[in-house]
DRENTOR-566422 format. One record per residue (C-alpha): x, z, y; residue number from 1. Coordinates in steps of 0.05 Angstrom, whole numbers, plus 5000, padded with zeros to 4 digits. Layout:
<rs>
[[X Z Y] NUM]
...
</rs>
This chain:
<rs>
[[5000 5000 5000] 1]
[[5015 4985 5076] 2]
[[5005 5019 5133] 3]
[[5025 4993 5198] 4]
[[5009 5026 5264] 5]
[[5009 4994 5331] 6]
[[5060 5027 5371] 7]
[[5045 4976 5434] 8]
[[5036 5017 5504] 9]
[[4968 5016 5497] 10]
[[4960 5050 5429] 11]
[[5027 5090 5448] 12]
[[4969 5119 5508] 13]
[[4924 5124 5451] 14]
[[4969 5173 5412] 15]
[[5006 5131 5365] 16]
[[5066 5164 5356] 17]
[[5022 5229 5342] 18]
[[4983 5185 5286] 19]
[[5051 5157 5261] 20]
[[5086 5233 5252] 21]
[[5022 5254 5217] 22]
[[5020 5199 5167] 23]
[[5094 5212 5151] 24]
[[5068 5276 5143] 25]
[[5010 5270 5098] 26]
[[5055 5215 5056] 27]
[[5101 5262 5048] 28]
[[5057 5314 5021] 29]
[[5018 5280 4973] 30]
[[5083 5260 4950] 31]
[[5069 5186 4963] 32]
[[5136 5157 4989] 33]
[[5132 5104 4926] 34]
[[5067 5089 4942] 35]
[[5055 5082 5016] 36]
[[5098 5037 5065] 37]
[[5094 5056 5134] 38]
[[5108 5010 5193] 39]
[[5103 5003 5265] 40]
[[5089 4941 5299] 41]
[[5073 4917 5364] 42]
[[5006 4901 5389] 43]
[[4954 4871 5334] 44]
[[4900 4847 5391] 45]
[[4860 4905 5387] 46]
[[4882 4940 5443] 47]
[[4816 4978 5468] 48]
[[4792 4997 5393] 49]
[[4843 5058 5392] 50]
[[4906 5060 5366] 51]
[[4907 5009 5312] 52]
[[4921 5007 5238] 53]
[[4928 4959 5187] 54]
[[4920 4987 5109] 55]
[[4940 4926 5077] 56]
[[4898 4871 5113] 57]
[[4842 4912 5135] 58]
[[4836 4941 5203] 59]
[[4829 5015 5219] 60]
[[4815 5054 5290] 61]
[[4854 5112 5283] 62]
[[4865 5175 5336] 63]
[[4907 5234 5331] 64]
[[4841 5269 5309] 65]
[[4819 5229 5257] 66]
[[4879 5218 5220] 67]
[[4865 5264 5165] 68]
[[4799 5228 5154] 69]
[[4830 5166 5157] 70]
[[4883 5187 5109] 71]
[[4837 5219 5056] 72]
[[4792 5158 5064] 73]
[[4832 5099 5065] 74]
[[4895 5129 5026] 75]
[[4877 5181 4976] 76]
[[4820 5134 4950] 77]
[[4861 5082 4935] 78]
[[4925 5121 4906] 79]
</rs>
């Protein structure tokens, strides 16, 4: 699985880099470092839908405070 985040100036106002550190985190404690890629990327054209993820090819809007929903959602169902 791949997870890129939008780290453009738009989703970095959005709280990307706070979305990014969590991910690493949650990766990290489900023990999913084989599993998960995690990338950053510049602007994917979505700029006022929040920061923006891509889970493979499908797009997410992600904040800071749904990122454990997102997570459990999108990753954990799919481990």
């Amino acid at each position: 699985m791949k997870i890129t985040v939008c780290i453009g100036s738009s989703c970095h106002i959005k709280g990307s880099r706070q979305v990014v550190e969590e991910l690493r985190r949650l990766i990290r404690e489900h023990q999913l470092e084989d599993q998960v890629e995690l990338c950053g990327t510049f602007c994917l054209g979505k700029c006022q839908q929040g920061v923006c993820v891509m889970v493979d090819e499908t797009f997410h809007s992600v904040s800071p405070s749904t990122v454990q929903d997102f997570f459990d959602t999108c990753v954990l169902s799919h481990k």
